[in-house]
C-alpha positions in Angstrom: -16.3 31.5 8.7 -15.8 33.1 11.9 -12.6 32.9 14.4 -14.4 30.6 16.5 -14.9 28.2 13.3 -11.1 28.8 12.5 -10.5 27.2 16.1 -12.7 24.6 16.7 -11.8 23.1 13.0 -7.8 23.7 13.8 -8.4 21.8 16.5 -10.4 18.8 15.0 -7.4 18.5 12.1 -4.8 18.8 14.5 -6.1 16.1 16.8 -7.4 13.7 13.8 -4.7 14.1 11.1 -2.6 11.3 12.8 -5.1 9.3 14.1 -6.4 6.4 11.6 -10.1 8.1 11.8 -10.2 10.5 9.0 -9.5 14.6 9.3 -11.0 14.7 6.0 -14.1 13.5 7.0 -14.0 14.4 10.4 -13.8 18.1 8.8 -16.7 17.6 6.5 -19.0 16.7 9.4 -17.5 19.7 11.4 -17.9 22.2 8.4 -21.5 20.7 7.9 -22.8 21.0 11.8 -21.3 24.8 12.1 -23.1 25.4 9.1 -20.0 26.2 6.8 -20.5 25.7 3.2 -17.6 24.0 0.9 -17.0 27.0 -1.1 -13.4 27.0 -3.2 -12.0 29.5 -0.1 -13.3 27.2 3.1 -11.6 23.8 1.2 -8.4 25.6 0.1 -8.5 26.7 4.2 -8.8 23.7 5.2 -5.9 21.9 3.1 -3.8 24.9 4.8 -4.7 23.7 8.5 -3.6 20.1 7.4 0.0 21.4 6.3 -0.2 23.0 9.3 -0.6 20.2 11.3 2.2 17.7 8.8 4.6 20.4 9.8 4.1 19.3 13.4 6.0 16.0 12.0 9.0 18.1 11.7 8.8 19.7 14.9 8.6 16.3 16.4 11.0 14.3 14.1 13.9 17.3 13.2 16.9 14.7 12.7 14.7 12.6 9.9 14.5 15.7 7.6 18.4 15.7 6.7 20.7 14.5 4.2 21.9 11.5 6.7 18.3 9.8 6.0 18.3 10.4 1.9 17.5 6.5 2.1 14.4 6.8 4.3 12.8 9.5 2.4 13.9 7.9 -0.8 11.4 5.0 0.2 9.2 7.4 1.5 8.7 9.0 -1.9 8.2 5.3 -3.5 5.1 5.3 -1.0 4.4 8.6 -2.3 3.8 7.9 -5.8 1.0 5.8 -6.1 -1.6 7.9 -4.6 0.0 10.9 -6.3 -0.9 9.3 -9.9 -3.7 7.6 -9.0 -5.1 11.2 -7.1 -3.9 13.2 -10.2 -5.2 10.8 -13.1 -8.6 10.2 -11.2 -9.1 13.9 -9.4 -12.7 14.8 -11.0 -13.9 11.2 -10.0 -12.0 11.5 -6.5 -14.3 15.2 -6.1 -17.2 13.4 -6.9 -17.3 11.2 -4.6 -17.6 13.4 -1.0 -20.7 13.0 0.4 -21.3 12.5 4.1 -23.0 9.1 3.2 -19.9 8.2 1.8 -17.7 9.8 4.6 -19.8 7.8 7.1 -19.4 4.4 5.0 -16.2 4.4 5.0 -15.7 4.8 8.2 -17.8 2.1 9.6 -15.6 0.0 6.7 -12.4 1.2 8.2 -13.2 0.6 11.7 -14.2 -3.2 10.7 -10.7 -3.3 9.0 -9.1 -2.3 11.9 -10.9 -4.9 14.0 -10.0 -7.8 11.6 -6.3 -6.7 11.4 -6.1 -6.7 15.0 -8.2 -10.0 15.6 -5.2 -11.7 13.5 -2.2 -9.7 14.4 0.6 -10.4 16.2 3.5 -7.9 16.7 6.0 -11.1 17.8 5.6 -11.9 14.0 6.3 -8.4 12.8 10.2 -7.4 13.7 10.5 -4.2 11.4 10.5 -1.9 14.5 12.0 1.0 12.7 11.6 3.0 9.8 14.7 3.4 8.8 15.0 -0.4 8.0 12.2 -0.6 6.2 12.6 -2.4 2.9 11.7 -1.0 -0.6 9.4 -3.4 -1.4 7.3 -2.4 1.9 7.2 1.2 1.2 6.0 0.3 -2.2 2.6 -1.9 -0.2 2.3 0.3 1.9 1.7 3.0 -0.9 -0.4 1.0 -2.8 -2.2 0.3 0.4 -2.5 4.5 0.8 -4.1 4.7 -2.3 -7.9 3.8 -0.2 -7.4 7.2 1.5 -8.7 8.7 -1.5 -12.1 7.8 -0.7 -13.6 9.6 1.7 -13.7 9.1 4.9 -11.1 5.6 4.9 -8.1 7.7 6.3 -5.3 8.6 4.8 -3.5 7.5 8.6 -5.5 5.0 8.5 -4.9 3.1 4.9 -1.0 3.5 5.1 -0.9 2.3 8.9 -2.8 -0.9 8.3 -0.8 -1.1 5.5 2.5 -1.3 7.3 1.5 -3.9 9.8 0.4 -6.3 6.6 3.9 -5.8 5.2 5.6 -6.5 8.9 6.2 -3.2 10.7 4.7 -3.2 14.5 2.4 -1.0 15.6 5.0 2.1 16.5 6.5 2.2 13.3 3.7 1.9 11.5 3.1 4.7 12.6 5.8 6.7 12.3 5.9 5.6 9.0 2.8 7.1 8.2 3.5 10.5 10.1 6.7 10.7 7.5 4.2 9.8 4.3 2.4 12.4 5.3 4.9 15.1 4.4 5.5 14.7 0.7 1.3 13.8 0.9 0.3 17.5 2.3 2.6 18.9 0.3 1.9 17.6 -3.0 -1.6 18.7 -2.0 -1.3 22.0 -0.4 0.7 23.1 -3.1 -2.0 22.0 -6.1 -4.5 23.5 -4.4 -2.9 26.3 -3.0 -2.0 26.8 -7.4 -5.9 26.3 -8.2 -7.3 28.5 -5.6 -4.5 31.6 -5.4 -7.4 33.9 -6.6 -9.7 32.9 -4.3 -8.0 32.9 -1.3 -5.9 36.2 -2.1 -10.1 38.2 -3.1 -11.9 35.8 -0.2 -10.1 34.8 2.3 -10.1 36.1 6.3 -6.2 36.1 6.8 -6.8 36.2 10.3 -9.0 33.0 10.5 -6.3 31.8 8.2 -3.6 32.3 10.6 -5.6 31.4 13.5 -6.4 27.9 12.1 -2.8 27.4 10.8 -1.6 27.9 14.9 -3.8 26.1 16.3 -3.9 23.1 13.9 0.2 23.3 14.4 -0.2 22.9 18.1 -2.5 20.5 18.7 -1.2 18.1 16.1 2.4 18.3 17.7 0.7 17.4 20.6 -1.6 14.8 19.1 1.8 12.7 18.1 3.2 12.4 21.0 0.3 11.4 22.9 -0.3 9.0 20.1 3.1 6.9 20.3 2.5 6.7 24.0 -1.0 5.3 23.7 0.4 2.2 21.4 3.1 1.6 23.8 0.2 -0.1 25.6 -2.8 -0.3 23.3 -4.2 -1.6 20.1 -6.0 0.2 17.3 -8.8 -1.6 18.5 -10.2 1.5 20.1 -10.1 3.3 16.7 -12.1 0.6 14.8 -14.4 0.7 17.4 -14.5 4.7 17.3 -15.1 4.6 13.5 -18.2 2.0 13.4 -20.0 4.0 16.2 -19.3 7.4 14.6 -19.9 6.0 11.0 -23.5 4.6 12.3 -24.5 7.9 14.0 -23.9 9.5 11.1 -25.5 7.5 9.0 -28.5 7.8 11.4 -28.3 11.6 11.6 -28.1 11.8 7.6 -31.3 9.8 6.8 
């Protein structure tokens, strides 16, 4: 992996981490057309660039991540759990399923979910327009709801946002509730696999590439939120569904 690599994919999770389009798969396709092969170092590189980029959600929300909001992250963690016992019980299954006919599947899936969600949703009906008064018993759908993302290419963004606007949040906290699930998420994960591959990054790994990625991935994502929230102040996810079907067909149509 050269430094250009180390940009172009810092850039590509940075901008899709947040986005209900899939940095997972979005980084498969990327690692395939630069012609980088999935070795143990290049997937433990790219789980650091996405903690880079859930550290942008502190950057951008600093007064969630204190004692005053124990209650928040409390139902937070009760979103957490289910894909942390489902991913943990089911890993070797989980591994086996990336493919990039998979990847491009699911996205053509997702992006009809989105379009059905949309077709029948309306935000007058949906009055939880803050996280912080989100009940217990949402956080726990919109969890379960989370638990898709471990197919790839569905979204982890993706599963817990349309999730959210099931259980009644509007589109903005939906959101936002999904940048804060992704926290204890990238952690969980960053720090498993950052425990599994040690050896391998510490004998393989190009620290500067590393670092490189990690910045850039940090950057863009901080920016990617805020331009996010701003874009639902006045649009859909329409946009998104449609994004995911196109790309999901051309690369089903480059693959065959």
């Amino acid at each position: 992996m050269t430094g250009f690599d180390s940009v172009i994919l810092g850039i590509i999770e940075g901008i899709t981490e947040f986005l209900p389009i899939s940095s997972t798969g979005h980084l498969i396709v990327a690692s395939n057309f630069l012609g980088i092969d999935q070795s143990q170092v290049n997937k433990a590189y790219e789980v650091i660039i996405q903690f880079a980029a859930i550290l942008a959600v502190v950057l951008n929300y600093p007064s969630k991540f204190t004692f005053k909001h124990i209650n928040l992250w409390i139902k937070i963690f009760i979103a957490f759990l289910p894909i942390a016992a489902v991913g943990f019980l089911f890993s070797d299954q989980i591994k086996a399923l990336f493919s990039l006919h998979i990847v491009a599947t699911m996205f053509i899936v997702g992006g009809v979910v989105f379009l059905i969600v949309e077709k029948f949703y309306d935000e007058s009906k949906h009055i939880t327009a803050d996280v912080e008064k989100v009940t217990y018993k949402q956080s726990l759908y919109i969890g379960l709801a989370q638990i898709f993302a471990l197919i790839p290419g569905t979204s982890r963004a993706g599963s817990s946002i349309i999730g959210a606007m099931l259980v009644g949040l509007n589109r903005k906290a939906s959101a936002e509730f999904s940048f804060l699930l992704a926290f204890p998420v990238m952690c969980a994960t960053t720090g498993y696999d950052l425990l599994k591959h040690h050896n391998d990054l510490l004998v393989g790994a190009n620290f500067s590439n590393l670092i490189i990625g990690f910045i850039t991935s940090f950057i863009v994502a901080y920016i990617a939120i805020k331009l996010f929230l701003k874009f639902l102040e006045n649009f859909t996810f329409v946009s998104f569904g449609i994004y995911r079907i196109v790309f999901g067909i051309l690369l089903l149509t480059l693959t065959n």
